[in-house]
C-alpha positions as CSV (number, residue, x, y, z in Angstrom):
1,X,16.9,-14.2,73.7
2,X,15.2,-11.4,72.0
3,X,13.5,-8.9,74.1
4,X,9.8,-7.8,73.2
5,X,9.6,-4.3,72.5
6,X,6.3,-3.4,74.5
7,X,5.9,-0.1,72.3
8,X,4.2,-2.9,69.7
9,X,2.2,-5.2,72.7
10,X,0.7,-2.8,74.8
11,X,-2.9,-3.3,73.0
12,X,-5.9,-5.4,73.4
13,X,-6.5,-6.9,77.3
14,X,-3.4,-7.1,79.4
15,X,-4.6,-9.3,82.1
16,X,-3.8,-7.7,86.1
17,X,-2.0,-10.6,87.5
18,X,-3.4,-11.1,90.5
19,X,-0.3,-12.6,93.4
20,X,-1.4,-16.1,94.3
21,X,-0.8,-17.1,98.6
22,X,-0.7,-20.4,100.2
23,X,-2.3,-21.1,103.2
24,X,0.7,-19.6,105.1
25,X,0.5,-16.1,102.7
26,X,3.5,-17.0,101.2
27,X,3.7,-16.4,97.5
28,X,2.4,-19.9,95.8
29,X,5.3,-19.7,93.0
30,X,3.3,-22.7,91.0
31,X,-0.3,-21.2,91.0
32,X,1.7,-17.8,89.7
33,X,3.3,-20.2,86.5
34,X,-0.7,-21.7,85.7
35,X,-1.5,-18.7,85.6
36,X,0.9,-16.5,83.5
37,X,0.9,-19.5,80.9
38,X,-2.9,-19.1,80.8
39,X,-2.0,-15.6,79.8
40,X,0.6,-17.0,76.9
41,X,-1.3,-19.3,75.6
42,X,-4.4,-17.7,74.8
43,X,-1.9,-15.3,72.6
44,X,-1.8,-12.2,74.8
45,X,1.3,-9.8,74.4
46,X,1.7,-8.3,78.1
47,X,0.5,-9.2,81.2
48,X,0.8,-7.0,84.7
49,X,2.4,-8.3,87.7
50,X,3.0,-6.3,91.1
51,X,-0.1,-3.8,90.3
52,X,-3.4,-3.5,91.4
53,X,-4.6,-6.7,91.4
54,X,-1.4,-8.2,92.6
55,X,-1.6,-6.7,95.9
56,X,1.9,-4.7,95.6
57,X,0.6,-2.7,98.9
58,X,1.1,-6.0,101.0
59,X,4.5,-7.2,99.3
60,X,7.8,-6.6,100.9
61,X,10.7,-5.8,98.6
62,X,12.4,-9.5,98.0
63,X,8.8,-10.6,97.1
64,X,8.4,-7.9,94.5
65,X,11.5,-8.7,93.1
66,X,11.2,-12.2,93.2
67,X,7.6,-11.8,91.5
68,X,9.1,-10.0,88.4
69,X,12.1,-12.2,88.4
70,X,9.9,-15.1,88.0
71,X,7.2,-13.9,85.8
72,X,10.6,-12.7,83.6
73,X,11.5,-16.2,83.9
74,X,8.5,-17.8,83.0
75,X,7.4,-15.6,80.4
76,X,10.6,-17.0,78.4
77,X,10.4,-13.6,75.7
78,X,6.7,-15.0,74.5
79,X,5.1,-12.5,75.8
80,X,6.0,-8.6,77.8
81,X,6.3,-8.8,81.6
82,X,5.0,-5.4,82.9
83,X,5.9,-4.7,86.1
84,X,3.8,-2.3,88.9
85,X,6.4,-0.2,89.9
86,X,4.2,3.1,91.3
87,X,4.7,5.0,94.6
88,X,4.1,7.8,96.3
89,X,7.8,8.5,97.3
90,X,9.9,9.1,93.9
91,X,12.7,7.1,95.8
92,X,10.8,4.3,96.5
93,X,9.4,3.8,93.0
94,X,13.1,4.5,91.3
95,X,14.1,1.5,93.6
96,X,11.8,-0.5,92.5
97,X,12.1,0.5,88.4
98,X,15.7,0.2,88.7
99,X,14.6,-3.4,90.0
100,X,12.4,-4.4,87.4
101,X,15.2,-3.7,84.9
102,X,17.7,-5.5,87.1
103,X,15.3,-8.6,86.8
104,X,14.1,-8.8,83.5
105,X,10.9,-6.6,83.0
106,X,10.5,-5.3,79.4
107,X,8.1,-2.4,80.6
108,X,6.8,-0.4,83.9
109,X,3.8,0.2,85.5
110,X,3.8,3.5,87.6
111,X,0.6,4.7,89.1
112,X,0.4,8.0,90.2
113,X,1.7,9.1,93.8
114,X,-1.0,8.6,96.1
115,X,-2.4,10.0,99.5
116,X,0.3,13.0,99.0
117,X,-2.0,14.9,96.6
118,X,0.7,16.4,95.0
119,X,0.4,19.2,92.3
120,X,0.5,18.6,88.5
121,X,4.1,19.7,88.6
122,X,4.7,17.9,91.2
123,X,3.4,14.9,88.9
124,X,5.8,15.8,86.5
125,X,8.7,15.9,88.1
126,X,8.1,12.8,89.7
127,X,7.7,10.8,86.3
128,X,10.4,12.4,84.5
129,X,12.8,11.6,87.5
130,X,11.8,8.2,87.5
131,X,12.4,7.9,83.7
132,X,16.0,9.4,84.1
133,X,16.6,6.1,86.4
134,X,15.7,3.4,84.3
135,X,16.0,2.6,80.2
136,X,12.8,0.8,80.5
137,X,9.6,1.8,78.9
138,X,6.6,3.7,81.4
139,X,2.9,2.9,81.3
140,X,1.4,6.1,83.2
141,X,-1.3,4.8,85.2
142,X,-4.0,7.5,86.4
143,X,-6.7,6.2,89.0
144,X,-7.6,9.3,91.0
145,X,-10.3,6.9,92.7
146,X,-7.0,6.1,94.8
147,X,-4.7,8.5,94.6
148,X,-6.9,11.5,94.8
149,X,-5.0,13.3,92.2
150,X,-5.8,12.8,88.0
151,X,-3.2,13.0,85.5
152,X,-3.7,16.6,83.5
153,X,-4.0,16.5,79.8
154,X,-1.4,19.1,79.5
155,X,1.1,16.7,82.0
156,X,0.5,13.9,80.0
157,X,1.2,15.6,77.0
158,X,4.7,16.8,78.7
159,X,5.3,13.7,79.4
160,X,4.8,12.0,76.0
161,X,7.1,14.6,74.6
162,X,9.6,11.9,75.7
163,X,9.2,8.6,73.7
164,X,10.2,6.9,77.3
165,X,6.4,7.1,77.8
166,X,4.6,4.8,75.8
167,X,0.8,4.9,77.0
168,X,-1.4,5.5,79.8
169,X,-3.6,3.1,81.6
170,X,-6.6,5.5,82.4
171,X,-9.3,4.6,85.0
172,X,-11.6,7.5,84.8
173,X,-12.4,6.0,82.1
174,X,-13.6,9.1,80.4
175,X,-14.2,8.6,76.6
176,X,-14.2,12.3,76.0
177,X,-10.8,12.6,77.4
178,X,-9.8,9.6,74.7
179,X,-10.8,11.6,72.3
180,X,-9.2,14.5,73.2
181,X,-6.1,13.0,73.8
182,X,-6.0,10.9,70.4
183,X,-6.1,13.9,68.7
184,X,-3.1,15.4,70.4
185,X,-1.0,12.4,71.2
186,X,1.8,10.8,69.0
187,X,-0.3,7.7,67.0
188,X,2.3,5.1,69.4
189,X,1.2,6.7,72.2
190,X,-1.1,3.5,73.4
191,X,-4.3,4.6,75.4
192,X,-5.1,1.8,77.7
193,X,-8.8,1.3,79.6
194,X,-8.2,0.8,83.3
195,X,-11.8,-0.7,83.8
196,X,-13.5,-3.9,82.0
197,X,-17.3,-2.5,82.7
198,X,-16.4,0.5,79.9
199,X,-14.0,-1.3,77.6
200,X,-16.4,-1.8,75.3
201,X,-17.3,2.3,75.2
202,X,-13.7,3.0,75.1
203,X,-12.8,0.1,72.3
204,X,-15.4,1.6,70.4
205,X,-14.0,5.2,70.7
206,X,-10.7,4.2,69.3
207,X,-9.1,3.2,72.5
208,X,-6.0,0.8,72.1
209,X,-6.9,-2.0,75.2
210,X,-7.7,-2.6,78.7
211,X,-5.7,-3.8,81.7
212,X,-8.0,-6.1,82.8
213,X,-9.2,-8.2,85.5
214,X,-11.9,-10.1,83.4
215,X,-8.6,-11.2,81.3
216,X,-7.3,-13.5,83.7
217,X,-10.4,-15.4,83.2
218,X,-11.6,-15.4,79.8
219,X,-8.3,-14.4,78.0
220,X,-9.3,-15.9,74.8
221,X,-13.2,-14.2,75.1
222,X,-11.1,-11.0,75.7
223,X,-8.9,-11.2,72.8
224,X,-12.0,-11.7,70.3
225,X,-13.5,-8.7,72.0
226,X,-10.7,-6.7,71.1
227,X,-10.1,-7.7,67.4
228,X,-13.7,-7.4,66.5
229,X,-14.0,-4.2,68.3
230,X,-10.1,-3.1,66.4
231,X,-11.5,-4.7,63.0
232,X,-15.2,-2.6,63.2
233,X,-17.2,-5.6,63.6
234,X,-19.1,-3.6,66.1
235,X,-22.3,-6.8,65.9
236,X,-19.4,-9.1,67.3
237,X,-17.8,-6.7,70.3
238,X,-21.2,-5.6,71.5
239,X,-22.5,-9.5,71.5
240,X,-18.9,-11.0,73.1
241,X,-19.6,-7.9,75.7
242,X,-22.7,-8.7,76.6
243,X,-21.2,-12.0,77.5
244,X,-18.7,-10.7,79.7
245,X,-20.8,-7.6,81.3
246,X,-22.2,-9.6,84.4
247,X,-18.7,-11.2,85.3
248,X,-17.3,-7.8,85.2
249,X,-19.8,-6.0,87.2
250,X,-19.2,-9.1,89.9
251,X,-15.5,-8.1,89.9
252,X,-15.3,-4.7,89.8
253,X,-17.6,-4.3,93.0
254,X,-16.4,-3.4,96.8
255,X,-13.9,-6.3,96.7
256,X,-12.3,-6.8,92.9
257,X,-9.1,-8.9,94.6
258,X,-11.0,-10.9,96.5
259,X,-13.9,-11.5,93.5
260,X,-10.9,-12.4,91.1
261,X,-9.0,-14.6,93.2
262,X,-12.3,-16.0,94.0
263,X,-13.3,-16.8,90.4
264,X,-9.4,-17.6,89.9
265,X,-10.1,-20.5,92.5
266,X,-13.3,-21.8,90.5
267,X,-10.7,-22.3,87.5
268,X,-8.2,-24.4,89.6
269,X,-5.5,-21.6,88.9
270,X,-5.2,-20.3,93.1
271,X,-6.6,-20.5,96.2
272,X,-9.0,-17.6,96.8
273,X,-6.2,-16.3,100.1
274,X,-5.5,-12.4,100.4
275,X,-3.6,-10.5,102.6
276,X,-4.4,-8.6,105.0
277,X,-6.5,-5.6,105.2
278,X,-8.5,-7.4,102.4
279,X,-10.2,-10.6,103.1
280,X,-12.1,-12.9,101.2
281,X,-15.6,-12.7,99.5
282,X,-18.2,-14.2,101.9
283,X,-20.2,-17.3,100.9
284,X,-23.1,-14.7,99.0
285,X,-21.0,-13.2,97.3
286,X,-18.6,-16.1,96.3
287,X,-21.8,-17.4,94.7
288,X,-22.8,-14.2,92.9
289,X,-18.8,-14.3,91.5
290,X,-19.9,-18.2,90.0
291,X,-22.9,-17.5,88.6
292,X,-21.5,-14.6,86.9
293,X,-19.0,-17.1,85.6
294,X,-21.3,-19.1,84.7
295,X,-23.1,-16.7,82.6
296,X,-20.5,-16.4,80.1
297,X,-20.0,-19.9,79.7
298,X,-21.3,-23.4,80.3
299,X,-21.2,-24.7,83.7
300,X,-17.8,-26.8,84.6
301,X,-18.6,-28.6,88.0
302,X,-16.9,-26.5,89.9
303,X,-19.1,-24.2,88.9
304,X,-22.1,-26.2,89.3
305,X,-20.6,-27.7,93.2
306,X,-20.5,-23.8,94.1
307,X,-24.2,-23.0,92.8
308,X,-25.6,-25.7,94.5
């Protein structure tokens, strides 16, 4: 089987898998195969599994491995399996790159280390000592809303001195900083949107995607969005983002896990479970989640059953 390269997939929306549980917490291994081949057949080329969305915090080591090993499995070479592989001990997050390799994974996730607030060289040497551990391909991810640190310019820049590090999923969000980075980045280099409320600012601004939560969803809505937005048709992006804009306010709130497993459960794809210190959305806010969902679309009953 031939392996995607992710250097040529990390565009458009790369949906933020989110871990499906059964009513014991256990991993629910058939809601996890609906819903990566949701992801493959509305023609995306990478999804995430073990970030954000997926709860890694709350997953012991076999279930992480386990996760990639089946998403690997699933996936079948038809589309990248990007695996969250970030920690705030460089040990830890070698242990679990070197995993994602062992298992399959064409490409890493690695946040930056958080709660340690360490220094920009600090930063630097983490990455680079990940990166002598594995062969794999490293998405950067900068989120300094939970790590409490943000990425430098001038450490990126280091860092993509080394073709190991293909792009940089970045949720400040900051379309200046796109800018300035385009201009000093290799042209490969892929610029990623960590947030679906701006995507359509930082599409517009020459950005190459957005790992998403909105994309588990609406992965076809998403992948419009893109092309219109990559082929200029700037009448077609703005009115597709319009569309979406309400759903992802509603998931991006106080409680984005629990909102997209919610909306997830609307779809038949999971039950709406999380683990522990999350819980699930309250019956207000469950209803907000479906009538955002409804807004982009028409009704399905389960949609209409929760409105009532």
């Amino acid at each position: 089987m031939t392996k995607i390269d992710p250097r040529h997939r990390l565009s458009g929306f790369i949906a933020d898998l989110p871990t499906p549980f059964d009513d014991d917490e256990r991993i629910d291994w058939p809601a996890l195969e609906m819903a990566c081949e949701y992801q493959i057949r509305s023609g995306a080329g990478a999804m995430v599994v073990g970030e954000t969305m997926g709860e890694a915090s709350t997953l012991n080591h076999e279930e992480r491995t386990e996760l990639i090993s089946q998403a690997v499995r699933i996936a079948h070479g038809r589309i990248a399996v990007i695996a969250g592989t970030g920690s705030n001990s460089t040990a830890r997050a070698i242990e679990l790159s070197t995993m994602a390799e062992a298992e399959g994974a064409d490409a890493v996730l690695s946040v930056v280390p958080y709660y340690n607030k360490p220094m920009q060289a600090g930063m630097l040497a983490h990455f680079q000592t990940i990166a002598a551990s594995t062969t794999l391909p490293i998405l950067l991810h900068d989120n300094p809303s939970r790590t409490a640190r943000e990425l430098s310019d001038d450490t990126i820049l280091r860092l993509a001195e080394s073709p190991q590090f293909v792009g940089l999923n970045d949720q400040t969000v900051s379309t200046a900083r796109l800018l300035r980075l385009k201009a000093m980045l290799p042209p490969e280099f892929c610029l990623l949107c960590g947030d679906d409320v701006n995507a359509i600012a930082w599409l517009a601004s020459g950005g190459d995607g957005c790992v998403s939560a909105v994309a588990n969803i609406f992965p076809d809505l998403c992948r419009r969005f893109h092309q219109a937005a990559a082929t200029g048709d700037l009448a077609s992006s703005r009115r597709l983002s319009a569309r979406l804009a309400v759903l992802a306010a509603a998931i991006s709130g106080d409680a984005p896990v629990a909102a997209l497993k919610s909306a997830m459960s609307l779809l038949g794809f999971m039950k709406p479970g999380v683990r522990l210190p999350l819980v699930e959305l309250g019956e207000e806010a469950r209803k907000a989640v479906a009538r955002a969902m409804a807004a982009v679309t028409e009704p399905t009953k389960a949609l209409s059953y929760q409105l009532q």
